[in-house]
C-alpha positions as a printed NumPy array, in Angstrom:
array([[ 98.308,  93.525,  97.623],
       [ 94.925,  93.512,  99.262],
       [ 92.735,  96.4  ,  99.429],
       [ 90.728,  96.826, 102.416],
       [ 87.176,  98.009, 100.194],
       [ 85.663,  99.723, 104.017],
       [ 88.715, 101.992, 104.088],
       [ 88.013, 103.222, 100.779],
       [ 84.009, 104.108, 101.228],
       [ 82.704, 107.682, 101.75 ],
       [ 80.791, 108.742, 104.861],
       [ 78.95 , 111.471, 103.799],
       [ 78.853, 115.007, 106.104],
       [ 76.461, 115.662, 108.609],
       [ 75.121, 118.435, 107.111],
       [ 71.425, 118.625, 105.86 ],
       [ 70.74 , 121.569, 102.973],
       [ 68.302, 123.563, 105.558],
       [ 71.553, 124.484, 107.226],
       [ 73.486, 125.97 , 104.386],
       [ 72.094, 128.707, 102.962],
       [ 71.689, 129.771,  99.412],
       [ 74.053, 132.672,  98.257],
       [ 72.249, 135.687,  97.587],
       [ 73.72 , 138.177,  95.121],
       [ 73.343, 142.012,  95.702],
       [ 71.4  , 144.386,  93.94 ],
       [ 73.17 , 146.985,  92.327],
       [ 70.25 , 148.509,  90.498],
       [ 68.551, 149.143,  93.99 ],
       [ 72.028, 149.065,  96.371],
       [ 75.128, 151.212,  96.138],
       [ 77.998, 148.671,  96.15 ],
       [ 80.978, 148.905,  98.74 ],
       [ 84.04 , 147.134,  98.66 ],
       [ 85.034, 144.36 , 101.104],
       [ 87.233, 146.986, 102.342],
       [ 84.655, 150.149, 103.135],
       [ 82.582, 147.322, 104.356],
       [ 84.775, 146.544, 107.373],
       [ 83.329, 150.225, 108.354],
       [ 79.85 , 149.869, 108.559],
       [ 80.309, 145.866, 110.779],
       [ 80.448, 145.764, 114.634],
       [ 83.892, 146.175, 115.83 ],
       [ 84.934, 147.035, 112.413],
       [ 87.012, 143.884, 111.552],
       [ 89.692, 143.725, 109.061],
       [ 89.344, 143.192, 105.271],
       [ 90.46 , 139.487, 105.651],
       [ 87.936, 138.732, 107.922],
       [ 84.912, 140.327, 105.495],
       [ 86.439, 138.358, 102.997],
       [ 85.406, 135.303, 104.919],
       [ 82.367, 136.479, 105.822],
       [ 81.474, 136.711, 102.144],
       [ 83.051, 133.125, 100.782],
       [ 82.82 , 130.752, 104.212],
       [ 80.545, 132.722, 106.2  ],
       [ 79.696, 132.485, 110.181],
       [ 77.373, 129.266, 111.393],
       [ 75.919, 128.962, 107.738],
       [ 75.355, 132.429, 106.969],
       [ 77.202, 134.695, 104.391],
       [ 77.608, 137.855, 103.292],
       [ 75.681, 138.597, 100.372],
       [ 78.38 , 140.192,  97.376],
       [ 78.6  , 139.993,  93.91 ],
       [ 82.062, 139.63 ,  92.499],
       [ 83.11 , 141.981,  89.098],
       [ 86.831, 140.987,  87.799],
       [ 89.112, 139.963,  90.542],
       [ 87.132, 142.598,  93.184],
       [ 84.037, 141.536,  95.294],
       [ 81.266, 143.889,  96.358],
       [ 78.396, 143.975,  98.987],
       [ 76.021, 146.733, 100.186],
       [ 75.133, 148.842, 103.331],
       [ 71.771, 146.503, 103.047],
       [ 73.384, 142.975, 102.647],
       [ 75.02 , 143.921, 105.507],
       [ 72.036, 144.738, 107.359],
       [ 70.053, 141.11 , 105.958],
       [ 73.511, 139.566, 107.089],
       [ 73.827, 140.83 , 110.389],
       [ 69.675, 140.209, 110.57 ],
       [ 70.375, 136.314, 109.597],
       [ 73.247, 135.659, 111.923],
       [ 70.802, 137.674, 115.061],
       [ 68.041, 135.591, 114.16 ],
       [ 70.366, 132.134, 113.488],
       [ 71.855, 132.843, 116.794],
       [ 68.444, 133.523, 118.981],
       [ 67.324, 130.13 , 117.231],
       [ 70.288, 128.156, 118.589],
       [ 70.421, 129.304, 122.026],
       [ 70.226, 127.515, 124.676],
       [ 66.738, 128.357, 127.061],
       [ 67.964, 128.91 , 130.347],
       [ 67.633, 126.265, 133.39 ]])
């Protein structure tokens, strides 16, 4: 049986490290943790706990939610929402497209 060796070599990903960003952890001597779930409340449009679960593990265009995970139960804060909603604003101005 022959092996073709080019099948078997990895391409790496396309993806530099500048574009993934470092998890941050919150604060919880300085910020009053919230659960994924009273999060939802305090995000535009107020999306479901699923969704803020994503936020926090896969994030949007390289930015995630800032949380810090106790047991089986992730928390994040009114503020990491705020830096969160700050990064994707300010990754989103930086990536659009200056009108013709």
């Amino acid at each position: 049986m022959h092996v073709n060796e080019d099948a078997l070599s990895v391409t790496p990903l396309p993806i530099s490290l500048d574009s993934i960003e470092r998890t941050r952890v919150v604060d919880l001597d300085n910020e009053e943790p919230l659960s994924l779930y009273q999060a939802s409340r305090y995000l535009p449009d107020k999306p479901s706990h699923p969704t803020v679960y994503r936020y926090a593990t896969r994030g949007i265009s390289g930015v995630v939610l800032e949380t810090l995970q106790l047991g089986k139960q992730r928390f994040t804060s009114k503020s990491a929402i705020q830096r969160f909603l700050d990064r994707l604003a300010a990754n989103t101005a930086r990536n659009a497209c200056p009108l013709q």
